[in-house]
C-alpha positions as CSV (number, residue, x, y, z in Angstrom):
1,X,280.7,66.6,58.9
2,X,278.9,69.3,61.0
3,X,281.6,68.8,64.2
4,X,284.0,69.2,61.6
5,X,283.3,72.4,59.6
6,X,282.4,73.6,63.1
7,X,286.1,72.8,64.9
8,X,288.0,73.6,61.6
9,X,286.1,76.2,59.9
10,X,283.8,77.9,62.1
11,X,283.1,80.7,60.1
12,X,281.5,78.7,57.8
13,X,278.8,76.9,60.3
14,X,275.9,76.7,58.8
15,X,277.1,77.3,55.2
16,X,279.6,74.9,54.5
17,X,277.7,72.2,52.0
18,X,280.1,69.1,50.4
19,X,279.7,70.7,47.5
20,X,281.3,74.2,48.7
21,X,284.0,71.7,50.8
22,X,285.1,70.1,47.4
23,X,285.2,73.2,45.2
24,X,287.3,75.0,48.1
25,X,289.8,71.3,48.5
26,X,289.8,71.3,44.5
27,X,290.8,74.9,44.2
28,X,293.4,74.8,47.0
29,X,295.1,72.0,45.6
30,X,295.8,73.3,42.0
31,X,296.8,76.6,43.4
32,X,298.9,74.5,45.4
33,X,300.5,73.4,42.2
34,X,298.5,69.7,41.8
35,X,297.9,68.4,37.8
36,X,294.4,68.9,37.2
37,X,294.6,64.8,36.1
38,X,295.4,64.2,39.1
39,X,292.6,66.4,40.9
40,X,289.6,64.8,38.6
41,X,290.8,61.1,39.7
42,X,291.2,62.5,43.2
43,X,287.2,63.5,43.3
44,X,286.5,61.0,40.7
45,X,285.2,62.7,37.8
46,X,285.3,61.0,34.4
47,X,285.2,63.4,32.3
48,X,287.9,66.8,32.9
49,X,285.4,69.2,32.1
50,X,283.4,68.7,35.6
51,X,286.7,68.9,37.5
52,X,287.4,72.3,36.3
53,X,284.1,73.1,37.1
54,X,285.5,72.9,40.4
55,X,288.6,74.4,39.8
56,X,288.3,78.4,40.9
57,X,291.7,79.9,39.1
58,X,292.6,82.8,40.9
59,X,294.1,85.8,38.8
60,X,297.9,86.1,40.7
61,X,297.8,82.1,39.4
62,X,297.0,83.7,36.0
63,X,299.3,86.6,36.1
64,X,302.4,84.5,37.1
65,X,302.1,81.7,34.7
C-alpha cells in the first residue's frame, strides 16, 4: 500500500492510513452520487450507522439537494 499512496497520492506519503483511504473512497463515491446501501455493502458494514461515519457530506452536496 506504501508504493501506492506514494505513485498515486504523494502528497499524502507518510499520512495516508487505510482508515483515511476508505473515508476519502467512501466520501468520493456518494458525492459521486452512489446509494449509501450500496457504499456500507461495498466496505462491508452491517449496520448503516458506521458507513456514514465514513461518509464526509460536503455543504455544495447539501446546498443543492
Amino acid at each position: 500500500m506504501v508504493e501506492a499512496v506514494e505513485r498515486h497520492l504523494p502528497r499524502w506519503s507518510g499520512r495516508a492510513a487505510p482508515h483515511a483511504l476508505r473515508r476519502f473512497a467512501a466520501s468520493d463515491l456518494y458525492a459521486q452520487g452512489m446509494n449509501v446501501v450500496a457504499i456500507q455493502k461495498l466496505l462491508g458494514h452491517r449496520w448503516i450507522n458506521t458507513t456514514m461515519i465514513y461518509v464526509h457530506v460536503n455543504k455544495t452536496h447539501i446546498e443543492n439537494a
